[in-house]
PDB file of N, CA, C and O in Angstrom, chain B, residues numbered from 101:
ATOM      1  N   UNK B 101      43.278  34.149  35.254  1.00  0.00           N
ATOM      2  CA  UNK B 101      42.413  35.079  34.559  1.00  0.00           C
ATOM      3  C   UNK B 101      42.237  34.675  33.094  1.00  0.00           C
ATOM      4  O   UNK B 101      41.122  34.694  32.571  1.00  0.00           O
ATOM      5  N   UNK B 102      43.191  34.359  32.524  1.00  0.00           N
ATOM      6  CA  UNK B 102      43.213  33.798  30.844  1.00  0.00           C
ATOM      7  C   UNK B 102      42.576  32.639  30.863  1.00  0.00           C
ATOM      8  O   UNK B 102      41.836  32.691  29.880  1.00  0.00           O
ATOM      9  N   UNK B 103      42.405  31.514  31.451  1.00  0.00           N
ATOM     10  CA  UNK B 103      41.949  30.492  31.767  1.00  0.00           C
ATOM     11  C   UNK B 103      40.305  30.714  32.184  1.00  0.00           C
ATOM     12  O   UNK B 103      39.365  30.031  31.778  1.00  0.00           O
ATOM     13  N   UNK B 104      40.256  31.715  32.990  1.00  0.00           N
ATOM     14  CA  UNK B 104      38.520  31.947  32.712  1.00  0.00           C
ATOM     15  C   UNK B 104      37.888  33.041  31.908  1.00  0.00           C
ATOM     16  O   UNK B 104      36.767  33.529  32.052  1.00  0.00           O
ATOM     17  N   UNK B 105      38.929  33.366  30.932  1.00  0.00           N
ATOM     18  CA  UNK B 105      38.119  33.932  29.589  1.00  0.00           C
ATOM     19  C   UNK B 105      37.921  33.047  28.396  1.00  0.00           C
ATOM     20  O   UNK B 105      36.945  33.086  27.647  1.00  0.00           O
ATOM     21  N   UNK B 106      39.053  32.166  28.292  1.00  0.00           N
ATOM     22  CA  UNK B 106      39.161  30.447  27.290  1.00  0.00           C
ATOM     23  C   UNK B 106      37.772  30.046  27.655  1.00  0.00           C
ATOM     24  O   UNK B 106      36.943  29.681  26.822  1.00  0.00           O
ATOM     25  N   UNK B 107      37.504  30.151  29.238  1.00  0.00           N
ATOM     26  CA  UNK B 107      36.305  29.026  29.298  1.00  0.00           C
ATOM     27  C   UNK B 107      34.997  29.790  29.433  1.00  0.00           C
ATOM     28  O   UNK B 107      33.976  29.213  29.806  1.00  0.00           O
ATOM     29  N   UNK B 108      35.016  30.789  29.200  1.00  0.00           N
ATOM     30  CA  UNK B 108      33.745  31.514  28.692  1.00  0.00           C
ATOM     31  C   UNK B 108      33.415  31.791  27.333  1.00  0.00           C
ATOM     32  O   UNK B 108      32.336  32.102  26.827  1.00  0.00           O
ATOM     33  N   UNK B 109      34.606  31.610  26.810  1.00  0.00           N
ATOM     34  CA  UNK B 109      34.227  32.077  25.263  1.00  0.00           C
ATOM     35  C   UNK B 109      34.225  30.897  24.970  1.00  0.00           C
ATOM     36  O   UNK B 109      33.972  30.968  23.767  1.00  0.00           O
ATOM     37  N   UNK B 110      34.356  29.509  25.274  1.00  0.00           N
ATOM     38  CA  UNK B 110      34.108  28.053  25.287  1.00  0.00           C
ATOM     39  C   UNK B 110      32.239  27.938  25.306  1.00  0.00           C
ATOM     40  O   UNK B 110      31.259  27.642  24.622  1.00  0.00           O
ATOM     41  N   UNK B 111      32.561  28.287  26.276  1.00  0.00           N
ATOM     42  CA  UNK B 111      30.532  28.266  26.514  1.00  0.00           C
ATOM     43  C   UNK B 111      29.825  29.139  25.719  1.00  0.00           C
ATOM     44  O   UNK B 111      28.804  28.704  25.187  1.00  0.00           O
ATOM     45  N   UNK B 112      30.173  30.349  25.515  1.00  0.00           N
ATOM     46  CA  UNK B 112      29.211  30.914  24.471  1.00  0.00           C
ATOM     47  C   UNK B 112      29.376  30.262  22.931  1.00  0.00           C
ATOM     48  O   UNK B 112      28.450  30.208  22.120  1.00  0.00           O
ATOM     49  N   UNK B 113      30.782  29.765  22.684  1.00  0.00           N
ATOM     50  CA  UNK B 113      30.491  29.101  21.510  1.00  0.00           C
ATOM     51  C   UNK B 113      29.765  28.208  21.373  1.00  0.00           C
ATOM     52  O   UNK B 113      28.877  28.164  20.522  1.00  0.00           O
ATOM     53  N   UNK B 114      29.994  27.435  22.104  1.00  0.00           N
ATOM     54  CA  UNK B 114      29.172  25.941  22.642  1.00  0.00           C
ATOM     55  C   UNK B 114      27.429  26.683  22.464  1.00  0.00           C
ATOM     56  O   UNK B 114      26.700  26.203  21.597  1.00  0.00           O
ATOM     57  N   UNK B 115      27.016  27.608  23.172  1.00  0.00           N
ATOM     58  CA  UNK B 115      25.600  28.377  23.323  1.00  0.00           C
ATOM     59  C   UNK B 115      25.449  28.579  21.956  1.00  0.00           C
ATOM     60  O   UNK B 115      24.541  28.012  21.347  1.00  0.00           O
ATOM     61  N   UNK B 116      26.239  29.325  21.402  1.00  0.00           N
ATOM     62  CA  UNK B 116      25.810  29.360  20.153  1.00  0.00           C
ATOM     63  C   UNK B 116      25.370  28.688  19.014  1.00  0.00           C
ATOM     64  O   UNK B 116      24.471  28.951  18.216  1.00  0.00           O
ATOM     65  N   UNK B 117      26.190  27.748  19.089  1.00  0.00           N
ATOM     66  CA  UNK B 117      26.052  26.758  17.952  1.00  0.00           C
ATOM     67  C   UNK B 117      24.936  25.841  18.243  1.00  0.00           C
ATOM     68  O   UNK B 117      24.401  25.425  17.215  1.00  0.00           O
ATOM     69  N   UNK B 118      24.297  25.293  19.629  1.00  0.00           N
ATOM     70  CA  UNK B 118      23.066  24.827  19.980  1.00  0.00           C
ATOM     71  C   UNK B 118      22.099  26.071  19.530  1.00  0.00           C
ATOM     72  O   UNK B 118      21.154  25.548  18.940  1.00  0.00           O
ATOM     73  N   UNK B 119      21.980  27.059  19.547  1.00  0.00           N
ATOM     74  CA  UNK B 119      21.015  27.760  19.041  1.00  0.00           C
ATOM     75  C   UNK B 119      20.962  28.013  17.663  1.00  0.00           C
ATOM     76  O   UNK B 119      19.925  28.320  17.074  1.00  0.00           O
ATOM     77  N   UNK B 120      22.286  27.864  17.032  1.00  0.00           N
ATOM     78  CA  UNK B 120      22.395  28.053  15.565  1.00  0.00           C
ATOM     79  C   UNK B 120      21.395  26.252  15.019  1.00  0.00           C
ATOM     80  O   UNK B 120      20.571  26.084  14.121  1.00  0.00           O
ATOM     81  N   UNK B 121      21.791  25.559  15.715  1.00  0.00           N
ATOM     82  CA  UNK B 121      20.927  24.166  15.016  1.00  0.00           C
ATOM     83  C   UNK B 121      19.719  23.640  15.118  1.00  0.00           C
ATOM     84  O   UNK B 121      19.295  22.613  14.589  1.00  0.00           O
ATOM     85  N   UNK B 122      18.820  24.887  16.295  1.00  0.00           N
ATOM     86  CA  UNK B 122      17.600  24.684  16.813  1.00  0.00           C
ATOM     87  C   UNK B 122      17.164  26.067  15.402  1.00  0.00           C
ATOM     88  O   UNK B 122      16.148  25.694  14.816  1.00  0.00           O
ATOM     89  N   UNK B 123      17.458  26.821  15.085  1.00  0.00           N
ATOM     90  CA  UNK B 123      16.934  28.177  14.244  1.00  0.00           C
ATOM     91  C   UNK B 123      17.706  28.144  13.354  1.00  0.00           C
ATOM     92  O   UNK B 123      18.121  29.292  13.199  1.00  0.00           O
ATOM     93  N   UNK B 124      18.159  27.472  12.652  1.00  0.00           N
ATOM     94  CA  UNK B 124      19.231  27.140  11.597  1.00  0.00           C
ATOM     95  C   UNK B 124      18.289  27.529  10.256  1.00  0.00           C
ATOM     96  O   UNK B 124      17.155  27.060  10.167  1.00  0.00           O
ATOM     97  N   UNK B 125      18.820  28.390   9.252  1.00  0.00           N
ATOM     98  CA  UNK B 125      18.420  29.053   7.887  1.00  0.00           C
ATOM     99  C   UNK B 125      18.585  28.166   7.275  1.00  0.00           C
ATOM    100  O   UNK B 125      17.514  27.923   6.718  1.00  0.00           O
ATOM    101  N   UNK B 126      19.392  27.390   6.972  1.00  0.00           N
ATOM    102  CA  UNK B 126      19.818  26.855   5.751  1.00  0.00           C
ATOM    103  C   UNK B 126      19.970  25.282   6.156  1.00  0.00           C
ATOM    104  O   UNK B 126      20.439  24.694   7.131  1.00  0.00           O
ATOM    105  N   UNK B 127      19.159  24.764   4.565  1.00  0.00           N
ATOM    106  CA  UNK B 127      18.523  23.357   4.872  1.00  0.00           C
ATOM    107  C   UNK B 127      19.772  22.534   4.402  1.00  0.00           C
ATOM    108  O   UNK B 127      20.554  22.958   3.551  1.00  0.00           O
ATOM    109  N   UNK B 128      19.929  20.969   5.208  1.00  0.00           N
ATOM    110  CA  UNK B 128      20.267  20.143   5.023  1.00  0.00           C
ATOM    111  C   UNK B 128      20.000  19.355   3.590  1.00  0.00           C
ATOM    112  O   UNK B 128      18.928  19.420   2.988  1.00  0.00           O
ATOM    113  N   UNK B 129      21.250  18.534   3.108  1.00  0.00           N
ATOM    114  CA  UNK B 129      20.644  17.783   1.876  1.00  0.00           C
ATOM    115  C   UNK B 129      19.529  16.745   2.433  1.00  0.00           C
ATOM    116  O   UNK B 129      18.687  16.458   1.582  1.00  0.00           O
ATOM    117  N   UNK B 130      19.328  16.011   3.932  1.00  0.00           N
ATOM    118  CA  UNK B 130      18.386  15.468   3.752  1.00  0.00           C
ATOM    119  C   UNK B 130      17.217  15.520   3.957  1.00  0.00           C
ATOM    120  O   UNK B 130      16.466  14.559   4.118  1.00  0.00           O
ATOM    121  N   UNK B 131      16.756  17.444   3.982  1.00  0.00           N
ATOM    122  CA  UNK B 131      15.469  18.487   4.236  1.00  0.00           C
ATOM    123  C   UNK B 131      14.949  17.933   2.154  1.00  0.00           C
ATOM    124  O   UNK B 131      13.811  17.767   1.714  1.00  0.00           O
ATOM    125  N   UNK B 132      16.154  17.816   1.467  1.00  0.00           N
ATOM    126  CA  UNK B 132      15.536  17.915   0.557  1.00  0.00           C
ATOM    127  C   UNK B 132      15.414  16.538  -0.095  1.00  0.00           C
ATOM    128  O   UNK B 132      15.244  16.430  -1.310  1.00  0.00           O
ATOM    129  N   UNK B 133      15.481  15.741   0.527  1.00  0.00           N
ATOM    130  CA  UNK B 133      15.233  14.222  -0.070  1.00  0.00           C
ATOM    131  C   UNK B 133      13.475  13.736  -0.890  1.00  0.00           C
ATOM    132  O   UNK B 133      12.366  13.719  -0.356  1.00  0.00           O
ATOM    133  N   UNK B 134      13.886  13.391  -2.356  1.00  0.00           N
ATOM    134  CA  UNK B 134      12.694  13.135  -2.632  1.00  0.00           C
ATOM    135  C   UNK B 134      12.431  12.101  -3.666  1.00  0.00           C
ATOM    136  O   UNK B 134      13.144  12.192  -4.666  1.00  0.00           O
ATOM    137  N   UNK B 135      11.544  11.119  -3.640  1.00  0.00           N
ATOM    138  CA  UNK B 135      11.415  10.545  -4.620  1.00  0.00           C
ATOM    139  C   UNK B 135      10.360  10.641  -5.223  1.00  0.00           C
ATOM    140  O   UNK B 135       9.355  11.106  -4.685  1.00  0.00           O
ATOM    141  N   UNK B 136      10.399  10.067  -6.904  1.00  0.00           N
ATOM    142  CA  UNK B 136       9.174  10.349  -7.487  1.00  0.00           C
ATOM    143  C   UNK B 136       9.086   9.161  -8.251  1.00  0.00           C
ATOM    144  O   UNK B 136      10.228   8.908  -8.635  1.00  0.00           O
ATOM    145  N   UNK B 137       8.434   8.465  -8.585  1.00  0.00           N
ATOM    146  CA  UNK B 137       8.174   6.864  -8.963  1.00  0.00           C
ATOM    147  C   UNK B 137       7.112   7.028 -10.650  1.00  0.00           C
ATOM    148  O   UNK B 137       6.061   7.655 -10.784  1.00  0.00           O
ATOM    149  N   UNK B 138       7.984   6.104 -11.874  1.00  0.00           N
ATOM    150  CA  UNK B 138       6.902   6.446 -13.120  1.00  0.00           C
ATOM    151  C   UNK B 138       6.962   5.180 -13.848  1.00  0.00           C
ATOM    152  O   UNK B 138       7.917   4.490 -14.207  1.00  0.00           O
ATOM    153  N   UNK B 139       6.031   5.087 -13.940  1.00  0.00           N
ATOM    154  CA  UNK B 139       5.652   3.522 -15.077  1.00  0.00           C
ATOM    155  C   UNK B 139       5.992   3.929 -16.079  1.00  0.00           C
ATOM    156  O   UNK B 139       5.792   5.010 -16.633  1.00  0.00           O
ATOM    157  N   UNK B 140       6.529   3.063 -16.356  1.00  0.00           N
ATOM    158  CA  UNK B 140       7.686   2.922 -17.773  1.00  0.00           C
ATOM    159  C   UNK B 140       6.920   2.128 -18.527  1.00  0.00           C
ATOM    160  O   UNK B 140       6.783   0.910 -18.406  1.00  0.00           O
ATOM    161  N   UNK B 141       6.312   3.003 -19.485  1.00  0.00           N
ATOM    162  CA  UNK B 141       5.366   2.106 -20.943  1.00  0.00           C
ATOM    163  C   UNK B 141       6.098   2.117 -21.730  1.00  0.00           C
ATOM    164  O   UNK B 141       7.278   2.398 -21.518  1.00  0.00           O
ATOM    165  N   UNK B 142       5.559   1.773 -23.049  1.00  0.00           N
ATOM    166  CA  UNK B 142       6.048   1.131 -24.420  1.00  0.00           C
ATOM    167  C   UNK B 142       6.453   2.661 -25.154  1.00  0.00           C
ATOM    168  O   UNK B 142       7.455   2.626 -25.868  1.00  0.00           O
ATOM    169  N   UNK B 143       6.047   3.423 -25.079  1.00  0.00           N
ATOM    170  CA  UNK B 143       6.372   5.200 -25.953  1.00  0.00           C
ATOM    171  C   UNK B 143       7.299   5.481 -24.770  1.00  0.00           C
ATOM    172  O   UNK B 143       7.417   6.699 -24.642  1.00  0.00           O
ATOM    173  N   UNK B 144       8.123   4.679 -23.697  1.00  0.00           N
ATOM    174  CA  UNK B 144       9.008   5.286 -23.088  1.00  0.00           C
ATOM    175  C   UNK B 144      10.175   4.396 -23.423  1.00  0.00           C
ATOM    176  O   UNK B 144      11.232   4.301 -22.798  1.00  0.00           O
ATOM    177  N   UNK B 145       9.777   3.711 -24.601  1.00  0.00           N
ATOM    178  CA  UNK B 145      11.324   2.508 -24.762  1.00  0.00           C
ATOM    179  C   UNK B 145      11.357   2.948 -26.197  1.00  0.00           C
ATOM    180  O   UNK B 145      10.537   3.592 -26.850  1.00  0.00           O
ATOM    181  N   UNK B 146      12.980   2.227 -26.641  1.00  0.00           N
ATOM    182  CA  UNK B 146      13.233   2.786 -28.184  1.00  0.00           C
ATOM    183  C   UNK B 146      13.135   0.978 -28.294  1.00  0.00           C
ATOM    184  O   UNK B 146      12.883   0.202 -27.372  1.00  0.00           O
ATOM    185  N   UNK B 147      13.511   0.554 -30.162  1.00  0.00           N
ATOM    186  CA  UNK B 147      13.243  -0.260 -30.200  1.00  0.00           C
ATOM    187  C   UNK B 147      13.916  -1.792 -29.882  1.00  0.00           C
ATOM    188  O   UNK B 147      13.557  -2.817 -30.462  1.00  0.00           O
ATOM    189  N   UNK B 148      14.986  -1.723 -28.820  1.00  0.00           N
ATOM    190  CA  UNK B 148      15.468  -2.297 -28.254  1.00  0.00           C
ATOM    191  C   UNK B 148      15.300  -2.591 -26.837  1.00  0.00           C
ATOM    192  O   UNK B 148      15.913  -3.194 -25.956  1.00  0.00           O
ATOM    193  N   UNK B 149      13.966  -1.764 -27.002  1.00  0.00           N
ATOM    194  CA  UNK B 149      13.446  -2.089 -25.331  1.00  0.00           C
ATOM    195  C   UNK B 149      14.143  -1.556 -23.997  1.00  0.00           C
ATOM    196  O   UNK B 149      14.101  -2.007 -22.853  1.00  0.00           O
ATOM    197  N   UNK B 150      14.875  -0.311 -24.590  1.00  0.00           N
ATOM    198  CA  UNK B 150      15.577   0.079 -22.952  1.00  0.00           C
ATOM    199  C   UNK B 150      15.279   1.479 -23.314  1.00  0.00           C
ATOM    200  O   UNK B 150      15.135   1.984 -24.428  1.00  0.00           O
ATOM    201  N   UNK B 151      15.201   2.120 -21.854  1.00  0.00           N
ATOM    202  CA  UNK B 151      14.476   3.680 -21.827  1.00  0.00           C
ATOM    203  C   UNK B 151      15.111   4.847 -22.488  1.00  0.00           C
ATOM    204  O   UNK B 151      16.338   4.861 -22.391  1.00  0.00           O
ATOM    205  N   UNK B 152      14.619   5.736 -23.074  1.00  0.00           N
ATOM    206  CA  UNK B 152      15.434   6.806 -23.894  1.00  0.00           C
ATOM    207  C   UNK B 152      15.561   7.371 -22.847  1.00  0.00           C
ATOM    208  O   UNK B 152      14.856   7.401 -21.838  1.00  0.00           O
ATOM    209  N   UNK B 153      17.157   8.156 -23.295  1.00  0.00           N
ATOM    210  CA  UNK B 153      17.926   8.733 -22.156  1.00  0.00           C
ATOM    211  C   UNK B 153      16.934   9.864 -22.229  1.00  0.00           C
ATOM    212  O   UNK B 153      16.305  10.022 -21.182  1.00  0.00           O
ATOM    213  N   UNK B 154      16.649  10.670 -23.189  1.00  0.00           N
ATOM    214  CA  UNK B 154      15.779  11.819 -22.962  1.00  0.00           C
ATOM    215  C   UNK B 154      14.875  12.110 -21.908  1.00  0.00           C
ATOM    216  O   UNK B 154      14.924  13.054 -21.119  1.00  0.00           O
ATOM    217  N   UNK B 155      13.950  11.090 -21.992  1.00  0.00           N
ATOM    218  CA  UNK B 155      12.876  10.546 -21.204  1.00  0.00           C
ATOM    219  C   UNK B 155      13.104  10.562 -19.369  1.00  0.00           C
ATOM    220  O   UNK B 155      12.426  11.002 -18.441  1.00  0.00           O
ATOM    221  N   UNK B 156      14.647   9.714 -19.485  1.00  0.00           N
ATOM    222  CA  UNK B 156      15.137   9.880 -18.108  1.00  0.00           C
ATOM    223  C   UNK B 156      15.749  11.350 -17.324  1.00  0.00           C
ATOM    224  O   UNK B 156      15.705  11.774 -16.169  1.00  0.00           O
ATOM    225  N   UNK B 157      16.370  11.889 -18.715  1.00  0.00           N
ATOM    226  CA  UNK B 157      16.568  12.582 -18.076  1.00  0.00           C
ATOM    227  C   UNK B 157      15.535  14.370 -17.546  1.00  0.00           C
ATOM    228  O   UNK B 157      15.669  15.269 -16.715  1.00  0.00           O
ATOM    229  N   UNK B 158      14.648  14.028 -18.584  1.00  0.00           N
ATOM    230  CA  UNK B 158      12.900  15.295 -18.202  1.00  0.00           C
ATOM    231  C   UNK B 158      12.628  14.704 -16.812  1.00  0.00           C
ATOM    232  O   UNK B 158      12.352  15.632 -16.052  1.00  0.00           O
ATOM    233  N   UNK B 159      12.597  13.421 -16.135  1.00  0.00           N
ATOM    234  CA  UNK B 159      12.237  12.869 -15.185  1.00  0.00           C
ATOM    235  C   UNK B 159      13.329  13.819 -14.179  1.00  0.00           C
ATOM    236  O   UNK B 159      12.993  14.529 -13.231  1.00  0.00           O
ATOM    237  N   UNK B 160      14.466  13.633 -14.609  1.00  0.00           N
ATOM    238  CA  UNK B 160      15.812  13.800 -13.623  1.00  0.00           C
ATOM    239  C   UNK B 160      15.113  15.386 -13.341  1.00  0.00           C
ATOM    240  O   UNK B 160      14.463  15.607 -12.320  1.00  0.00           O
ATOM    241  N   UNK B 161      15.314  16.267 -14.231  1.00  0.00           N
ATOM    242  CA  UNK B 161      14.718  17.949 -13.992  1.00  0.00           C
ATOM    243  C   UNK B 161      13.858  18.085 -13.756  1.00  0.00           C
ATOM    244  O   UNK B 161      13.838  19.067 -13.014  1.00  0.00           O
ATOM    245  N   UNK B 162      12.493  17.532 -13.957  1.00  0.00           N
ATOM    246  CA  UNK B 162      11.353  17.602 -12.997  1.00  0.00           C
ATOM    247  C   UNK B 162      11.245  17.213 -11.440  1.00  0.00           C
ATOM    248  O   UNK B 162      10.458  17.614 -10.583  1.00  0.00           O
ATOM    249  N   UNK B 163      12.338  16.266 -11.366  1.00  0.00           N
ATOM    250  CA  UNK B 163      12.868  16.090  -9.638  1.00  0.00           C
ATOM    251  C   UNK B 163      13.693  16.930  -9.309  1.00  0.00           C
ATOM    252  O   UNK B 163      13.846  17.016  -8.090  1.00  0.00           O
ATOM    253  N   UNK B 164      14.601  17.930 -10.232  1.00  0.00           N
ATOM    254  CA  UNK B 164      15.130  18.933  -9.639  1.00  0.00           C
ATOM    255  C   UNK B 164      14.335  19.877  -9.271  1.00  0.00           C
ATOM    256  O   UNK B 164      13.941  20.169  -8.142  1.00  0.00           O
ATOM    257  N   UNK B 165      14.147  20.279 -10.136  1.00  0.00           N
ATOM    258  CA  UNK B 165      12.347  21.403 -10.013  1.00  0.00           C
ATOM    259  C   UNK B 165      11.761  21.181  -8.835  1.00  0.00           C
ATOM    260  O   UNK B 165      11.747  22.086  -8.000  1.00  0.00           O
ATOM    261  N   UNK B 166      11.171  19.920  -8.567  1.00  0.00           N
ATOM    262  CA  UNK B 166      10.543  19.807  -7.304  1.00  0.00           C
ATOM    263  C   UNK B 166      11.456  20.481  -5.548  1.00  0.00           C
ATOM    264  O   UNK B 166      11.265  21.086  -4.492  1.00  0.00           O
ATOM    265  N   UNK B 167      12.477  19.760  -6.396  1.00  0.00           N
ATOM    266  CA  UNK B 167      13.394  20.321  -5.073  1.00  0.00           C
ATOM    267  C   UNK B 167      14.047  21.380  -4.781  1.00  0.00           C
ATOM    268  O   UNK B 167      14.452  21.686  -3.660  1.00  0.00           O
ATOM    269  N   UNK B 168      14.230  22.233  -6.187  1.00  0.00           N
ATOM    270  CA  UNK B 168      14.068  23.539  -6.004  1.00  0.00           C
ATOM    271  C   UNK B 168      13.566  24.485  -5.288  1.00  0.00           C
ATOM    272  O   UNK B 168      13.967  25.404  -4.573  1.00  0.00           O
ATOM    273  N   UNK B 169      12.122  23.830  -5.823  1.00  0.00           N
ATOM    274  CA  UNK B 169      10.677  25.005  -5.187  1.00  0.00           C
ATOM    275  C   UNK B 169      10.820  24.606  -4.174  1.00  0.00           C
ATOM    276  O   UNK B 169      10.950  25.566  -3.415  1.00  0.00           O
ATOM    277  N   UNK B 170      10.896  23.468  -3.527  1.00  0.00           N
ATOM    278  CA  UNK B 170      10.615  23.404  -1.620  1.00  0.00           C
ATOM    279  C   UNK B 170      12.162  23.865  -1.296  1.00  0.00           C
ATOM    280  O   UNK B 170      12.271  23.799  -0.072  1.00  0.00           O
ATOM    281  N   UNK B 171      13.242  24.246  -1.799  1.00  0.00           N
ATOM    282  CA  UNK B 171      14.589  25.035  -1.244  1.00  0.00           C
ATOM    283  C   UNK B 171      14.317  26.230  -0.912  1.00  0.00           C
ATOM    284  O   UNK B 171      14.368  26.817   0.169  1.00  0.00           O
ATOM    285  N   UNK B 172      13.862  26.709  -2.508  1.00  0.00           N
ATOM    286  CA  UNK B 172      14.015  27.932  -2.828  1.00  0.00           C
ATOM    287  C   UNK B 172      12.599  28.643  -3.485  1.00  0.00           C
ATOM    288  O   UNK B 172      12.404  29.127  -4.600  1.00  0.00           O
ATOM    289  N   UNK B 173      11.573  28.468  -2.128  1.00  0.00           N
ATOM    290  CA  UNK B 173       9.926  28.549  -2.829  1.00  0.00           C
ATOM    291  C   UNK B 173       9.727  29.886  -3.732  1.00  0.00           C
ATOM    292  O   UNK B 173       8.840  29.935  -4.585  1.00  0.00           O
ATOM    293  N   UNK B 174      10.649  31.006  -3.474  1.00  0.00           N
ATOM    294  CA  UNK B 174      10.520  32.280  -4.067  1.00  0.00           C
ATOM    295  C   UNK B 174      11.611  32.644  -5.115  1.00  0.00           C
ATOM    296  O   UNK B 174      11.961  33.818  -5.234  1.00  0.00           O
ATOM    297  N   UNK B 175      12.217  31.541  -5.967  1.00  0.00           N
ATOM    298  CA  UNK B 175      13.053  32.176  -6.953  1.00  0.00           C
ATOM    299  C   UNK B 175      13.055  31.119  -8.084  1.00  0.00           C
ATOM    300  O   UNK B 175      12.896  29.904  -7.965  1.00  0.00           O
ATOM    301  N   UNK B 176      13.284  31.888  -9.279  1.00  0.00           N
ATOM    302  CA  UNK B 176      12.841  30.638 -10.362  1.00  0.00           C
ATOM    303  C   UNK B 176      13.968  29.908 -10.726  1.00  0.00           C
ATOM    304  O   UNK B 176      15.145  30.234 -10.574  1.00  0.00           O
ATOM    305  N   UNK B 177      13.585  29.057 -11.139  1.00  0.00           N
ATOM    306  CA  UNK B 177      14.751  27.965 -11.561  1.00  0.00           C
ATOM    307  C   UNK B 177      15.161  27.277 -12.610  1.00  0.00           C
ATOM    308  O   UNK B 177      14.319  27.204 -13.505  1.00  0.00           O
ATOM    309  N   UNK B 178      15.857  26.911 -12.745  1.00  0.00           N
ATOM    310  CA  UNK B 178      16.344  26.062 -14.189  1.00  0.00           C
ATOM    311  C   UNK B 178      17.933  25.079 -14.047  1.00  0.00           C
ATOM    312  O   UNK B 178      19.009  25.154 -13.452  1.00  0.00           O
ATOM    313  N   UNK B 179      17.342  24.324 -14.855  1.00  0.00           N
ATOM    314  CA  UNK B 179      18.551  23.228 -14.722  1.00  0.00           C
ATOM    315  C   UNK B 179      19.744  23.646 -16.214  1.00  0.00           C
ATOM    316  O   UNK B 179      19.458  23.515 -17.404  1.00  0.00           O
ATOM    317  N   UNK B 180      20.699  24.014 -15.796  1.00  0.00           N
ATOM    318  CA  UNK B 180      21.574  24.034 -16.918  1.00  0.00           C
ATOM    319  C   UNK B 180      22.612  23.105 -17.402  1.00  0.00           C
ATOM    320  O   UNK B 180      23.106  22.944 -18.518  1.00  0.00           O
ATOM    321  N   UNK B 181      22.879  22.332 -15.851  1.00  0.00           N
ATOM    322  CA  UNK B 181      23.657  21.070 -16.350  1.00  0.00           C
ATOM    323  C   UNK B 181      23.397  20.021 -15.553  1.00  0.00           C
ATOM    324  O   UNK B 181      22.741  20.157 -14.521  1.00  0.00           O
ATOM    325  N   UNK B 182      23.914  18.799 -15.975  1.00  0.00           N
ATOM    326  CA  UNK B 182      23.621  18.059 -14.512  1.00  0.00           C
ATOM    327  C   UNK B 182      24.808  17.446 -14.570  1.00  0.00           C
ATOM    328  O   UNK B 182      25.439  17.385 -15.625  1.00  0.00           O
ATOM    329  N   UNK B 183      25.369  16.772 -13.100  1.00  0.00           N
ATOM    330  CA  UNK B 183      26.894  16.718 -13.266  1.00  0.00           C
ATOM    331  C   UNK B 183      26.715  15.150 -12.302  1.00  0.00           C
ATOM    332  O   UNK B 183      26.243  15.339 -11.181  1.00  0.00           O
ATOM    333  N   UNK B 184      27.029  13.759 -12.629  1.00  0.00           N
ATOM    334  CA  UNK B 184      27.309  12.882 -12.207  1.00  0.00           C
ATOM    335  C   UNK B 184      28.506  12.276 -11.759  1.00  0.00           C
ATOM    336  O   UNK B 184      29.537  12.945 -11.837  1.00  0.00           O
ATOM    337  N   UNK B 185      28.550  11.182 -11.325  1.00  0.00           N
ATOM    338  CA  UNK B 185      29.439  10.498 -11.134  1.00  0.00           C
ATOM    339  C   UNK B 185      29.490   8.943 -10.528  1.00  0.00           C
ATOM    340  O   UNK B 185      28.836   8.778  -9.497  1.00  0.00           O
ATOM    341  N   UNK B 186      30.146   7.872 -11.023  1.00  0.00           N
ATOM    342  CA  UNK B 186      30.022   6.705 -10.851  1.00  0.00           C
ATOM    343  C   UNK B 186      30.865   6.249  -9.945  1.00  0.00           C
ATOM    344  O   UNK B 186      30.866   5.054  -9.648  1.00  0.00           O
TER     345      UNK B 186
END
């Protein structure tokens, strides 16, 4: 008798979680994959010829932004930090 309640509540989990990944709410990081591509002119270099970090990083928050709005199309947004690692 214990042995065929294990294996029913086996299968509905199993049921469940196939239906949780077919109707699934909440997006994957690679729902939000995006690139955005910018020619790098001469008012985007200092005078050593390599890109101001500034520059890179308005680029970096305007690609957050983008990926925001397609996350989160109904709430506003803002970047307060950005957090890397090498």
């Amino acid at each position: 008798m214990e042995e065929k309640i294990k294996e029913k509540t086996k299968e509905k989990t199993q049921e469940a979680k196939e239906i949780t990944k077919e109707n699934r709410l909440m997006k994957t990081v690679e729902d939000s994959r995006t690139e955005q591509v910018h020619l790098i002119m001469h008012q985007h270099l200092n005078a050593g010829g390599r890109l101001f970090g500034g520059m890179l990083m308005q680029w970096v928050d305007e690609v957050s932004g983008v990926v925001d709005a397609g996350t989160l199309p109904r709430c506003n947004q803002c970047s307060s930090s950005i957090v890397y690692r090498l």
